[in-house]
C-alpha positions in Angstrom: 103.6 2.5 -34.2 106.2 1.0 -31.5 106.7 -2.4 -31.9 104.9 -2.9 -34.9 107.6 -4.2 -36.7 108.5 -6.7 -33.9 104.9 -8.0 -34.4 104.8 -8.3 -38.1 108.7 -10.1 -38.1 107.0 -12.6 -35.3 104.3 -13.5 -37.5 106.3 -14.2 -40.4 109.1 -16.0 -39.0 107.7 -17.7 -35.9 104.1 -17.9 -37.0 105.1 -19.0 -40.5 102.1 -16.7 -41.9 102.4 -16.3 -45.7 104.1 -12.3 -46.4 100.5 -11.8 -48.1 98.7 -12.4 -44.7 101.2 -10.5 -42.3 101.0 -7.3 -45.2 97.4 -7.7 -44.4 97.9 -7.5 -40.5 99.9 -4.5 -41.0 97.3 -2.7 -43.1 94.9 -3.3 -40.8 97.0 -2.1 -37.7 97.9 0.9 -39.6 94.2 1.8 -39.9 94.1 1.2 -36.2 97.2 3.5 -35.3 95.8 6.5 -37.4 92.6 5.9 -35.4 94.3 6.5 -32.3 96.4 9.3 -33.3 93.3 11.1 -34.6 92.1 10.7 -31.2 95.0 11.3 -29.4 94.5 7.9 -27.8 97.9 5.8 -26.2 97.7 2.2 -27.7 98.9 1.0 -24.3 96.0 2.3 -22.3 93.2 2.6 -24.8 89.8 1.4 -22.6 87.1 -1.0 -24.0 84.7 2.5 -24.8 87.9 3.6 -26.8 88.1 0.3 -29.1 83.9 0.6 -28.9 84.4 3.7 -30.8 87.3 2.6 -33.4 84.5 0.0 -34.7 82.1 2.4 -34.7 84.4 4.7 -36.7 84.9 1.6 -39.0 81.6 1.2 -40.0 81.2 4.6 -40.6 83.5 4.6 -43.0 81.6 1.5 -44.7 83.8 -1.5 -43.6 82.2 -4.5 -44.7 81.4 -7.0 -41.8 84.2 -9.4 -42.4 86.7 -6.4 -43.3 85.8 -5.3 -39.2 86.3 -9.0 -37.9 89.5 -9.1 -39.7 90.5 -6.3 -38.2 89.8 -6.8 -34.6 91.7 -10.0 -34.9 94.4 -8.3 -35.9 94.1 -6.1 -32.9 93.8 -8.6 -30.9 96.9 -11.2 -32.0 99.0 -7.8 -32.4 98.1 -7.1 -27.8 98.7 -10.8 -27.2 101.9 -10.4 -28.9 102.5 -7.4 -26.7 101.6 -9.2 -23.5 103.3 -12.2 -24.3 106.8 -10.0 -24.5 105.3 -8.4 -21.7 105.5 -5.2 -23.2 102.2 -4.0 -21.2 100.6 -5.8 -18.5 97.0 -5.9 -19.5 95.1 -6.7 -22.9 92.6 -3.7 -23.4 91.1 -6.0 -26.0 90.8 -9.3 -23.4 87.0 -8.5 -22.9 86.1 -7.1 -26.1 82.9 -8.3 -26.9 82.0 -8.3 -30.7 79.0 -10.3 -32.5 79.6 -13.7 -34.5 80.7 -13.7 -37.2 78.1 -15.3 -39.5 79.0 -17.9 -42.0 79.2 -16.7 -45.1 79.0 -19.7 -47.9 81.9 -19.0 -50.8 80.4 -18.3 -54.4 81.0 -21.9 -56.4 80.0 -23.0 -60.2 77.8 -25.9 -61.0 80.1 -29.1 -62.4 77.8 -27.6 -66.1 79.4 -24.4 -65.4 83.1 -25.5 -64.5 82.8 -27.5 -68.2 81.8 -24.5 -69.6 84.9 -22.4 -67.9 87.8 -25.0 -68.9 86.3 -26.4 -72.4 86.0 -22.2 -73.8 89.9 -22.1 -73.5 90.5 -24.1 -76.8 93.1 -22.0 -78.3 96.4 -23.3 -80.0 98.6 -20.6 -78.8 100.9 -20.9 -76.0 98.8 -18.4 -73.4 95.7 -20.4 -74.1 97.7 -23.4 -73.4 99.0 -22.5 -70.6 95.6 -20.9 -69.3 93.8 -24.2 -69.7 96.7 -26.2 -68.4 96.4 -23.5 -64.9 92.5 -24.0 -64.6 92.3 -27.9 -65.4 94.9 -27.9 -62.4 93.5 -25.7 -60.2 90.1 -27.7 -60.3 91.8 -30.9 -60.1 93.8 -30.0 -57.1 91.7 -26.9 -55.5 94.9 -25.3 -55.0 95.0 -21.3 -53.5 96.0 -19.4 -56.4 99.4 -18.3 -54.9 100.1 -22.3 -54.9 99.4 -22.5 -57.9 101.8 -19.4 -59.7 104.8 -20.2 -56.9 104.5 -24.1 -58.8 108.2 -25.0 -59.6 109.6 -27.8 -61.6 110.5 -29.5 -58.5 107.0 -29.2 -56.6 105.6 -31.4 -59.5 105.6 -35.1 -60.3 103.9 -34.9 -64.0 104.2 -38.8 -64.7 102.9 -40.0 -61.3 100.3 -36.9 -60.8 101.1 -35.8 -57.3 102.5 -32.0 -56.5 104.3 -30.9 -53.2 102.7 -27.8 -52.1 103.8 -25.8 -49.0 101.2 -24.1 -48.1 99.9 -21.5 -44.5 102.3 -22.0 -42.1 105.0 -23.5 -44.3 102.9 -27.1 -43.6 103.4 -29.4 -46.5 100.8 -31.7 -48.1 101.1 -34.0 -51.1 98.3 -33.4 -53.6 97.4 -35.9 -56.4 95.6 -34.5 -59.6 94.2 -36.4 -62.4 94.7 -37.6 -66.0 93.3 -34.6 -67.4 95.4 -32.2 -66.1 97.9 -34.2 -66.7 97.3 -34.3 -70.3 97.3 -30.6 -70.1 100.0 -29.7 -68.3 102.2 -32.2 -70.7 101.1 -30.1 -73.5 101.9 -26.6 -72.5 105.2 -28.1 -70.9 106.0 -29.0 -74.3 105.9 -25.7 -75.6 107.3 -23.8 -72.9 110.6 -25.1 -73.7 112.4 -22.4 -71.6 112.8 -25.0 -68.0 116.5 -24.3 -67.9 116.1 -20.2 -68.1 113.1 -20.3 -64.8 112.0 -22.7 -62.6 108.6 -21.7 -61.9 106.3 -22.9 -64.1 103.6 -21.1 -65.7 105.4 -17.8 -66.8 104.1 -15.0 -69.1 105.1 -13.8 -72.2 108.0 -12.2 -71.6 108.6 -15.4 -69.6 108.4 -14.5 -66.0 106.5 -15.8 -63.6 102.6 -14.8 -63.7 101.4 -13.0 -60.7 98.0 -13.6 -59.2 96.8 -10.5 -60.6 97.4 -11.2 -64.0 95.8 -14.7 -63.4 92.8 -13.1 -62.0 92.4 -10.9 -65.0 93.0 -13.8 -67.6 90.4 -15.7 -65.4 87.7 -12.7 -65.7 87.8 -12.6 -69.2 87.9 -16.8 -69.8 84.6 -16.5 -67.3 82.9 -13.7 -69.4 83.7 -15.4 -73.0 82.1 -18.5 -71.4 79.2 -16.7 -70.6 79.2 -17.1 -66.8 78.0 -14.2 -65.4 78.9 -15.3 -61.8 82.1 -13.2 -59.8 84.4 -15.7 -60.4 88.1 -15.3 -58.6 90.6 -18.0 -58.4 89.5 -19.0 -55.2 85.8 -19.7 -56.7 87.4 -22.7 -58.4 88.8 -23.7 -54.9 85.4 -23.9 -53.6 83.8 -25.7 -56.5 86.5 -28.5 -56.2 85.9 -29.1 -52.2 81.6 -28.9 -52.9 81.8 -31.2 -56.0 84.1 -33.7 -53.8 82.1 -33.6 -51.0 78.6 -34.0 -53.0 80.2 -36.8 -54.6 80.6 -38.7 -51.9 84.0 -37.9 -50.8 85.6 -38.0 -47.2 85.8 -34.8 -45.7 89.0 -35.4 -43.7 90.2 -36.3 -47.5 88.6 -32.9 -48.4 90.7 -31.4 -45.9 94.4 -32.8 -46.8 93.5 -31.4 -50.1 92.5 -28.2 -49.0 95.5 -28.0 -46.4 93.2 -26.9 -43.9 94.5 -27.1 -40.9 91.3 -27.4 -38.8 88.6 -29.2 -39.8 86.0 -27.0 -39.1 86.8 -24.6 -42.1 86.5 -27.1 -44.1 82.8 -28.4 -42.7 81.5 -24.9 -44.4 81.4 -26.8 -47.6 79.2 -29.8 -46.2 76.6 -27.0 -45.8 76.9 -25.8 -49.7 76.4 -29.7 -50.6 73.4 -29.8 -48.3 71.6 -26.6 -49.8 72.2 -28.0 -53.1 70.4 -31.0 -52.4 67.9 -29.0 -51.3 67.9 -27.3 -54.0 67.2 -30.1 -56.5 64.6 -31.8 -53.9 62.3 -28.9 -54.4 63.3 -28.7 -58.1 62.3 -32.6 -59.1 60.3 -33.8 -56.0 56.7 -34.5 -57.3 55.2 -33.1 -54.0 57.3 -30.2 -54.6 56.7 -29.1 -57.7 53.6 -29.9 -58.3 53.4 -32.9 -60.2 
């Protein structure tokens, strides 16, 4: 695995790729390395039939569609790195043709549903609070869950509503949220009361700061108590917030400063939720439709 190393320190410190993303690259490459070792292949003159057969050997061993594009884009930016330090002297991947990628629309609850979701956390004790006061900002903001658990006390302006978030790439956007989770963040602040011991600010009970997996858990069980039977992950809030914008009439650069998207055009996937939801309810009320 020459150079490998190199590659993954050059996406994380030029690229500014979050340390979640560049593990990912590295997984992936390493699943790419044993493939050629296995076949006794060199990475620096592996031929198009070779990298035919490593996605072939992929889906035999039932890699999902996007799992494989992932991975031949890692592949691909770890040879450009490679040819940019001019470590070879041709890309065996250059002329790689692969299908495209078809867009896949992200899982989202109805506004009924996301009442449903925040309004079953009603608890008074301080785990409740804090789990309402993490999804009534989360669907305010449609913050990525690891902005949302790396939150520190100076990231947050509580009394004018706005949070600094650095986000992919180290960018940083401003993002306002509203009175609501306002009102709920004020109440579990107030009975945190341990600002001075941690700076991050939604912690667990033996006051550390929650990890995404434990977030994820707390959110399965909110979701099943609420009696959505929907998969529901963090990021399924995330994609609720950008639809129910968007259907409401927001802007979609707006939508996108939110989002901290850095491209528009990942952010135009949720125009096309809010247009089968219309269509949706046109076939659902439309006399012609429905037989009336």
């Amino acid at each position: 695995m020459e150079y490998l190393e190199d590659f993954l320190k050059f996406i994380l410190v030029e690229k500014g790729l979050s340390k979640n993303t560049v593990s990912a690259y590295g997984t992936d490459l390493k699943t790419f390395f044993s493939f050629l070792e296995q076949k006794n292949i060199d990475y620096k003159t592996i031929n198009h039939n070779e990298m035919t057969d490593f996605l072939w050997h992929l889906k035999s061993l039932n890699f999902k569609s996007a799992s494989i594009f992932r991975m031949i884009e890692s592949v691909r930016q770890f040879y450009k790195f490679l040819l940019a330090e001019e470590y070879i002297k041709k890309s065996p991947v250059a002329y790689l043709a692969v299908p495209k990628m078809p867009a896949i629309l992200p899982d989202m609850l109805t506004n009924e549903e996301v009442t449903r979701l925040l309004t079953s956390v009603s608890g008074s004790d301080i785990l409740s609070i804090r789990n309402r006061a993490m999804l009534e900002l989360l669907y305010a903001t449609g913050l990525r869950v690891s902005e949302l658990i790396s939150l520190k006390f100076p990231n947050i302006d509580i009394e004018e509503c706005y949070l600094k978030i650095i986000g992919k790439g180290n960018k940083e956007r401003l993002v306002p949220f509203g009175q609501k989770a306002q009102s709920f963040l004020k109440r579990y602040l107030a009975v945190r009361k341990t600002r001075k011991k941690c700076e991050y600010i939604f912690l667990t009970r033996l006051k550390k700061p929650i990890s995404r997996v434990e977030f994820w858990r707390q959110l399965k069980n909110i979701a099943i108590s609420a009696g959505i039977m929907k998969k529901i992950t963090p990021h399924t809030l995330r994609h609720s917030f950008a639809t129910h914008l968007l259907t409401g009439g927001a802007d979609i650069r707006f939508v996108q400063e939110m989002l901290g998207h850095s491209s528009i055009s990942t952010t135009q996937i949720y125009t096309h939720i809010s247009q089968e939801r219309l269509k949706e309810q046109h076939k659902k009320y439309h006399p012609r439709e429905n037989g009336l």
